[in-house]
N, CA, C, O and CB atoms as a CASP TS submission, in Angstrom:
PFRMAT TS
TARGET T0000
AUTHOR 0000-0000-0000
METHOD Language model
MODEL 1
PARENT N/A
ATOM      1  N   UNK     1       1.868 -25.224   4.493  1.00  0.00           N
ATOM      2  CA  UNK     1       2.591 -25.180   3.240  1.00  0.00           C
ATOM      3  C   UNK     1       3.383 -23.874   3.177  1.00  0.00           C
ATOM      4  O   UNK     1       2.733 -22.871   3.470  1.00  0.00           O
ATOM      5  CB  UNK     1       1.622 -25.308   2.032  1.00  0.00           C
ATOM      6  N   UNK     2       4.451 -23.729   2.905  1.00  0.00           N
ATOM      7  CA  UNK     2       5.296 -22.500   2.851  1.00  0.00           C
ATOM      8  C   UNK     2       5.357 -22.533   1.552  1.00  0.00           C
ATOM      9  O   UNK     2       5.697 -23.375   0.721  1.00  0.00           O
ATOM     10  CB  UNK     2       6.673 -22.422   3.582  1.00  0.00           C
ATOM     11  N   UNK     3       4.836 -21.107   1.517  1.00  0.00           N
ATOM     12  CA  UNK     3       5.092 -20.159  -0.422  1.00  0.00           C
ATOM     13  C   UNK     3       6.075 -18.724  -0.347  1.00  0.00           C
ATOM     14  O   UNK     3       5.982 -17.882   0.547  1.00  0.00           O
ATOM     15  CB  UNK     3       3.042 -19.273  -1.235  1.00  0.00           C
ATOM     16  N   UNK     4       6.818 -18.681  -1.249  1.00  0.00           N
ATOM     17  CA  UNK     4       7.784 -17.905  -1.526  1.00  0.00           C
ATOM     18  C   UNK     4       7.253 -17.075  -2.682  1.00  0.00           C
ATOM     19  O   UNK     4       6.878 -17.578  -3.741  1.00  0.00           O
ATOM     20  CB  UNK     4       9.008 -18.648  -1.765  1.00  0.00           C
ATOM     21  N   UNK     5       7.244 -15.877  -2.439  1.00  0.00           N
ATOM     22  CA  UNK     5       7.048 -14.813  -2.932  1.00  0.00           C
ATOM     23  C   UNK     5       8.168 -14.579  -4.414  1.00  0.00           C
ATOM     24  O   UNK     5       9.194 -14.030  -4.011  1.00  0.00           O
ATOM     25  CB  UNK     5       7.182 -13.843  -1.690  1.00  0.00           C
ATOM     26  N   UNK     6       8.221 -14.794  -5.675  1.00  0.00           N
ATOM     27  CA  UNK     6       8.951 -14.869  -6.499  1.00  0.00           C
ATOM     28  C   UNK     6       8.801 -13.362  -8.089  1.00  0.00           C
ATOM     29  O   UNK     6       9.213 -13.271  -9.246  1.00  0.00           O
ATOM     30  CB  UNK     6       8.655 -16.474  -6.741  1.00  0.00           C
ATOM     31  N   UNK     7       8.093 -12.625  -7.271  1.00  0.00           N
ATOM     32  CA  UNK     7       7.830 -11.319  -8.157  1.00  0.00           C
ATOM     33  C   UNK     7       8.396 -10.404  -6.978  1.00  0.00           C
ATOM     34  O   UNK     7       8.693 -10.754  -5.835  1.00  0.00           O
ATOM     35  CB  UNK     7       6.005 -10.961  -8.726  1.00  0.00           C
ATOM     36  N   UNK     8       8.462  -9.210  -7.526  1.00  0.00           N
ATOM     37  CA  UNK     8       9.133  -8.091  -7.442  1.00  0.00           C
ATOM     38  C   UNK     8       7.803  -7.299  -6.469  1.00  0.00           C
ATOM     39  O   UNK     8       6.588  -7.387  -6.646  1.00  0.00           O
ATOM     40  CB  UNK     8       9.638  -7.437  -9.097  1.00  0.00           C
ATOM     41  N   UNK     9       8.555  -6.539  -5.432  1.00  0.00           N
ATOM     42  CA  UNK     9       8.102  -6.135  -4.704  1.00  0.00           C
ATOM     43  C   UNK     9       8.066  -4.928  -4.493  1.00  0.00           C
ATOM     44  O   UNK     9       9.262  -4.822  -4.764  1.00  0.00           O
ATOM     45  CB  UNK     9       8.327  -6.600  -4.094  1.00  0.00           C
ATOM     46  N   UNK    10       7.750  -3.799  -4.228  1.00  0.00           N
ATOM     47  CA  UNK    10       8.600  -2.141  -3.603  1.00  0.00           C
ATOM     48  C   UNK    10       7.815  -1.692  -2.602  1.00  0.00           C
ATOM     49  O   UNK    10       7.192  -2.439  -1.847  1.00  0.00           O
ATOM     50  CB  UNK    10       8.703  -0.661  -4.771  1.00  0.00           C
ATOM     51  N   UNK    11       7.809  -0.441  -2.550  1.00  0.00           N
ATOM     52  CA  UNK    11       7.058   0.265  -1.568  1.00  0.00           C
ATOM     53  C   UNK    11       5.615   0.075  -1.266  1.00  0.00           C
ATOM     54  O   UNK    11       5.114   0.005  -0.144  1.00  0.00           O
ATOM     55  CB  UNK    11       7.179   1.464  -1.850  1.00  0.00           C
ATOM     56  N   UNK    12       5.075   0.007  -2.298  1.00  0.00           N
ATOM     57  CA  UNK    12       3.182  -0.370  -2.214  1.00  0.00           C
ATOM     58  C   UNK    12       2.652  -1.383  -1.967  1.00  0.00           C
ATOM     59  O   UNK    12       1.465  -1.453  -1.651  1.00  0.00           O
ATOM     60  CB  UNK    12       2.398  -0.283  -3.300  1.00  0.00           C
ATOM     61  N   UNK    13       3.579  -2.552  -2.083  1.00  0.00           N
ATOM     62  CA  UNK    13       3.311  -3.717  -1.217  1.00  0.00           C
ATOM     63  C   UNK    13       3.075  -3.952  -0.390  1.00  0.00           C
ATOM     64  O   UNK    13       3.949  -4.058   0.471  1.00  0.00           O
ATOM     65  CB  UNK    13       3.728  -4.261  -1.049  1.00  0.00           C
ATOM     66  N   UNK    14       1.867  -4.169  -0.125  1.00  0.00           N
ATOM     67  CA  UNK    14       1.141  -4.250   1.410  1.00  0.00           C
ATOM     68  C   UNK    14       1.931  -6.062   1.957  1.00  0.00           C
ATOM     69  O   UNK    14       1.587  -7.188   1.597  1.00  0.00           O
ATOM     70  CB  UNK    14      -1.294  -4.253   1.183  1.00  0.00           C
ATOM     71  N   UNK    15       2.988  -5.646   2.872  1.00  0.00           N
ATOM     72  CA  UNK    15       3.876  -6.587   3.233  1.00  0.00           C
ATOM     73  C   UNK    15       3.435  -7.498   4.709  1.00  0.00           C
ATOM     74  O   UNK    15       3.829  -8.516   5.278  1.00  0.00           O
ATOM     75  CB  UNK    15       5.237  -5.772   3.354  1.00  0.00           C
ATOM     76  N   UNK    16       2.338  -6.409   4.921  1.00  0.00           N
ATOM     77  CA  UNK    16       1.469  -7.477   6.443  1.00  0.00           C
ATOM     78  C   UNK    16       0.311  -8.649   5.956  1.00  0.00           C
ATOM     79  O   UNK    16      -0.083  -9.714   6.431  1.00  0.00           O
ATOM     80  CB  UNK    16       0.260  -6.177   7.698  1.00  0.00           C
ATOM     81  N   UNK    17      -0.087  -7.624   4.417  1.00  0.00           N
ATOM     82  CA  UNK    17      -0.472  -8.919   3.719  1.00  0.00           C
ATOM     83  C   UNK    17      -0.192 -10.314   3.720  1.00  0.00           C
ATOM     84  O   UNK    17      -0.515 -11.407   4.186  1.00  0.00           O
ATOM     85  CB  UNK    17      -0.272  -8.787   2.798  1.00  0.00           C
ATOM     86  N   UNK    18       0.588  -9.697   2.943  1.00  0.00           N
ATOM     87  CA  UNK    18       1.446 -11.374   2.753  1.00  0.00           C
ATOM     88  C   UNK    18       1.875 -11.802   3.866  1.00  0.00           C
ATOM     89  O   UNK    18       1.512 -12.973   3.746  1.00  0.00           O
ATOM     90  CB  UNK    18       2.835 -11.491   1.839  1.00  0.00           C
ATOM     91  N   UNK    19       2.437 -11.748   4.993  1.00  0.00           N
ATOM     92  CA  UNK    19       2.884 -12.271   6.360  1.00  0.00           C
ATOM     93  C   UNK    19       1.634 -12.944   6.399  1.00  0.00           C
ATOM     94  O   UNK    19       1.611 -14.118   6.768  1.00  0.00           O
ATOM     95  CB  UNK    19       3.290 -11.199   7.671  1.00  0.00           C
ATOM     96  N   UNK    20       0.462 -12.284   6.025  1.00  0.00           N
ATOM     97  CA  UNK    20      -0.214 -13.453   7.209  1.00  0.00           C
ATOM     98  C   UNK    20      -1.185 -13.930   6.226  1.00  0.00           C
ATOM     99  O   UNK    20      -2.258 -14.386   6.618  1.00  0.00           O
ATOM    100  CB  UNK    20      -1.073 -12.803   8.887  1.00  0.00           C
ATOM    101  N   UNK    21      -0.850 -13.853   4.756  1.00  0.00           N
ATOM    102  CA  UNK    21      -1.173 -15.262   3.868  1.00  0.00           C
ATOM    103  C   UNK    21       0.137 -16.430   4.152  1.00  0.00           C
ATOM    104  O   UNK    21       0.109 -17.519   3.578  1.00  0.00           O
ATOM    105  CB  UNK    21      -1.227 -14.806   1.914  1.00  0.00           C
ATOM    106  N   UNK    22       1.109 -16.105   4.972  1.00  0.00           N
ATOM    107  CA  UNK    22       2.421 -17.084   5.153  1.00  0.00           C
ATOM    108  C   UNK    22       3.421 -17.049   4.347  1.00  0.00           C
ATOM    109  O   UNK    22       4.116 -18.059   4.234  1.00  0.00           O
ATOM    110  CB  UNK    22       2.170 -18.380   5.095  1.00  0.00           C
ATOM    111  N   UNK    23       3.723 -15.846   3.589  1.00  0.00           N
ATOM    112  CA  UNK    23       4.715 -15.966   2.678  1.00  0.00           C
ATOM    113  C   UNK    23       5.590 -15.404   3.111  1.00  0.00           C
ATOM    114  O   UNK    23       5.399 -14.189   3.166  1.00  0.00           O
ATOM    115  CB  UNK    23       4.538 -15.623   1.541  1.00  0.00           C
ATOM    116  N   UNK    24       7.023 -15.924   3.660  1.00  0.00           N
ATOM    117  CA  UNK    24       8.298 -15.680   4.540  1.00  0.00           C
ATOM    118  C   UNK    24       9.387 -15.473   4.004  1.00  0.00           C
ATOM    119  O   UNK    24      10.492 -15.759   4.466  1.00  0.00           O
ATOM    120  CB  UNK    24       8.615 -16.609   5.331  1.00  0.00           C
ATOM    121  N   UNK    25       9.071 -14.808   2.688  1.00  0.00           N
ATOM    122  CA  UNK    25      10.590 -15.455   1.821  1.00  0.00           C
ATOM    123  C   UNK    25      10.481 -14.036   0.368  1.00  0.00           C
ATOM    124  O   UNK    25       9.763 -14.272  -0.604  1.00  0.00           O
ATOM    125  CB  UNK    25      10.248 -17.931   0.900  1.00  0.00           C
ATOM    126  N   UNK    26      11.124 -12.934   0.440  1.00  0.00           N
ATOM    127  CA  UNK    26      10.794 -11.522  -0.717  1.00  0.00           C
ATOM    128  C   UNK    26      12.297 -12.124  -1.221  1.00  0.00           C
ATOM    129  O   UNK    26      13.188 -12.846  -0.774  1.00  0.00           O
ATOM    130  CB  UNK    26      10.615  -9.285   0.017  1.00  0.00           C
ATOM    131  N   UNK    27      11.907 -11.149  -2.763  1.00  0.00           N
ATOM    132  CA  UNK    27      12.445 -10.815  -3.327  1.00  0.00           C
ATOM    133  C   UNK    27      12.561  -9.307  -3.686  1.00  0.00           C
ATOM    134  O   UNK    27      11.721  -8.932  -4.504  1.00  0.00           O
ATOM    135  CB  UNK    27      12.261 -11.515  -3.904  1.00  0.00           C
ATOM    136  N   UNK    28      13.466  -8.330  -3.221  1.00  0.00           N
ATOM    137  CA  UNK    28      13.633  -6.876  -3.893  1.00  0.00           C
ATOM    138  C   UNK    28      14.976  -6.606  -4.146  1.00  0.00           C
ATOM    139  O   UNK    28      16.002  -7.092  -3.670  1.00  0.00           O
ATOM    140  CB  UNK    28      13.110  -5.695  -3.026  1.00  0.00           C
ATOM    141  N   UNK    29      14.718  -5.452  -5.264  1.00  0.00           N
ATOM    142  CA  UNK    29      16.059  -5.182  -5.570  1.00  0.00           C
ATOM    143  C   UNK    29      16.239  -3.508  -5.799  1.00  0.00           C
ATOM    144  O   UNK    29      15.302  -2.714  -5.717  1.00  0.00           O
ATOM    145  CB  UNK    29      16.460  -6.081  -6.899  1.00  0.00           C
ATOM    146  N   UNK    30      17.424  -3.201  -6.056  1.00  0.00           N
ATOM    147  CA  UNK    30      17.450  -1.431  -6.118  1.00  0.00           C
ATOM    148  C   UNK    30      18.157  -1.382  -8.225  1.00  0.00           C
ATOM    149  O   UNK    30      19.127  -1.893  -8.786  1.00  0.00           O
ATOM    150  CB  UNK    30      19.255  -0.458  -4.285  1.00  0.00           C
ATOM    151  N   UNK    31      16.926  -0.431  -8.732  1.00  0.00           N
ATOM    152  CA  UNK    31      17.308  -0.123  -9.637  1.00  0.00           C
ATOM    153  C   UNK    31      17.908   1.576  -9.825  1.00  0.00           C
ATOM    154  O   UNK    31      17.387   2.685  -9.714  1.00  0.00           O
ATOM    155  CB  UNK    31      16.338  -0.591 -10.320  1.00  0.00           C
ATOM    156  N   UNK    32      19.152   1.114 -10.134  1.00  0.00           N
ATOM    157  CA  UNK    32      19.040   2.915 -10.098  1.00  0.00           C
ATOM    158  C   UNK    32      18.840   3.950 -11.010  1.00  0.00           C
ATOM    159  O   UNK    32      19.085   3.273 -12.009  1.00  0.00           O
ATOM    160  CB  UNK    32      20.064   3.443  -9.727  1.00  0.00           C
ATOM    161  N   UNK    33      18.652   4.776 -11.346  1.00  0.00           N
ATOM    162  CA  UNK    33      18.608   5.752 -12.278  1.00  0.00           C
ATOM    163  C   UNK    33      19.584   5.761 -13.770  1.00  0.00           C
ATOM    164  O   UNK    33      19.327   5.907 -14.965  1.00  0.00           O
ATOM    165  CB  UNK    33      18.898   6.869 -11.446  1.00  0.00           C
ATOM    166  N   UNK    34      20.540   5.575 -13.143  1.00  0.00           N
ATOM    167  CA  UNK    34      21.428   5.437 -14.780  1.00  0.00           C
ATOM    168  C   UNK    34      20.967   4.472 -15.647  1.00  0.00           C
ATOM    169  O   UNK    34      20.860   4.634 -16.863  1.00  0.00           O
ATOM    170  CB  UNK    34      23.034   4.992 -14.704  1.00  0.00           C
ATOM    171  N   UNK    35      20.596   3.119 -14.827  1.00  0.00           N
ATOM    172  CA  UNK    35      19.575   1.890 -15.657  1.00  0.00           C
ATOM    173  C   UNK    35      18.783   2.237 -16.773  1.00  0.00           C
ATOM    174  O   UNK    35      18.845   2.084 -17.993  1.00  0.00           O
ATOM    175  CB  UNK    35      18.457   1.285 -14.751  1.00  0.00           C
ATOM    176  N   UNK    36      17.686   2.980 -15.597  1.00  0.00           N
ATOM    177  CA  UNK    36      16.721   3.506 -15.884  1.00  0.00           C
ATOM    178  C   UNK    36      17.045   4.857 -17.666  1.00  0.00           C
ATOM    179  O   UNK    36      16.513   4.993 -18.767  1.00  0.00           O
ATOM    180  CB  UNK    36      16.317   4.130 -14.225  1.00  0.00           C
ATOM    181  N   UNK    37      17.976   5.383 -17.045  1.00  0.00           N
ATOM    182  CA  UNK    37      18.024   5.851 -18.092  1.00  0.00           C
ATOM    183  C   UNK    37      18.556   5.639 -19.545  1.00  0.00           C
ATOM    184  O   UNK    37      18.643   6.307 -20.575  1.00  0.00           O
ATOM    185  CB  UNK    37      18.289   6.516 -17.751  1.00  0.00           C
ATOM    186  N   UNK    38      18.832   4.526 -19.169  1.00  0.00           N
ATOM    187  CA  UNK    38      19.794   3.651 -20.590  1.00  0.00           C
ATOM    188  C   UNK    38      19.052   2.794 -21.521  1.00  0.00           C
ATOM    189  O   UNK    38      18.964   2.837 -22.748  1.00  0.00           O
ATOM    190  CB  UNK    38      20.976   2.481 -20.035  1.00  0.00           C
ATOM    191  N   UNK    39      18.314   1.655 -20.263  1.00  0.00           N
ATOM    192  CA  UNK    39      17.532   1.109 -20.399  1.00  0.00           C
ATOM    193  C   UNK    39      16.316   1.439 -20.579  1.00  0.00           C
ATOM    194  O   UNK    39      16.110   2.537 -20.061  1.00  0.00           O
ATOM    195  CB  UNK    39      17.663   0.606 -19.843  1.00  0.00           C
ATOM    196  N   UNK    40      15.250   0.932 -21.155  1.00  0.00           N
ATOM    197  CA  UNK    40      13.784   0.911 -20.811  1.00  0.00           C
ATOM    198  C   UNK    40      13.047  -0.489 -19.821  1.00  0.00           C
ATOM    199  O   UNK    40      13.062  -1.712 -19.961  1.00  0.00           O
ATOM    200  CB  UNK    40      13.082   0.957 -22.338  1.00  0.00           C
ATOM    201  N   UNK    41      12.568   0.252 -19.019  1.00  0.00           N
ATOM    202  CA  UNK    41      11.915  -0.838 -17.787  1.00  0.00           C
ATOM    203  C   UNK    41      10.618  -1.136 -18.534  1.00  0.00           C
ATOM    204  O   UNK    41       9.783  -1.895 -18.044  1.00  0.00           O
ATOM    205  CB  UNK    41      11.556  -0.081 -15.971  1.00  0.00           C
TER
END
């Protein structure tokens, strides 16, 4: 069965994890600072 990973990912994601629960398929993105500062995350 192939599962796709559909949450947000970054650095602390243990990514060998998931490889070998079979999930072949991330989602990440780059937020940058001005966002951050405009916005609230």
């Amino acid at each position: 069965m192939k599962k796709k990973l559909i949450i947000g990912i970054d650095e602390t994601t243990n990514i060998d994890t998931l490889l070998a629960d079979g999930i072949r398929q991330f989602y990440f993105g780059y937020i940058p600072t001005s966002y951050t500062d405009t916005y609230a995350t």
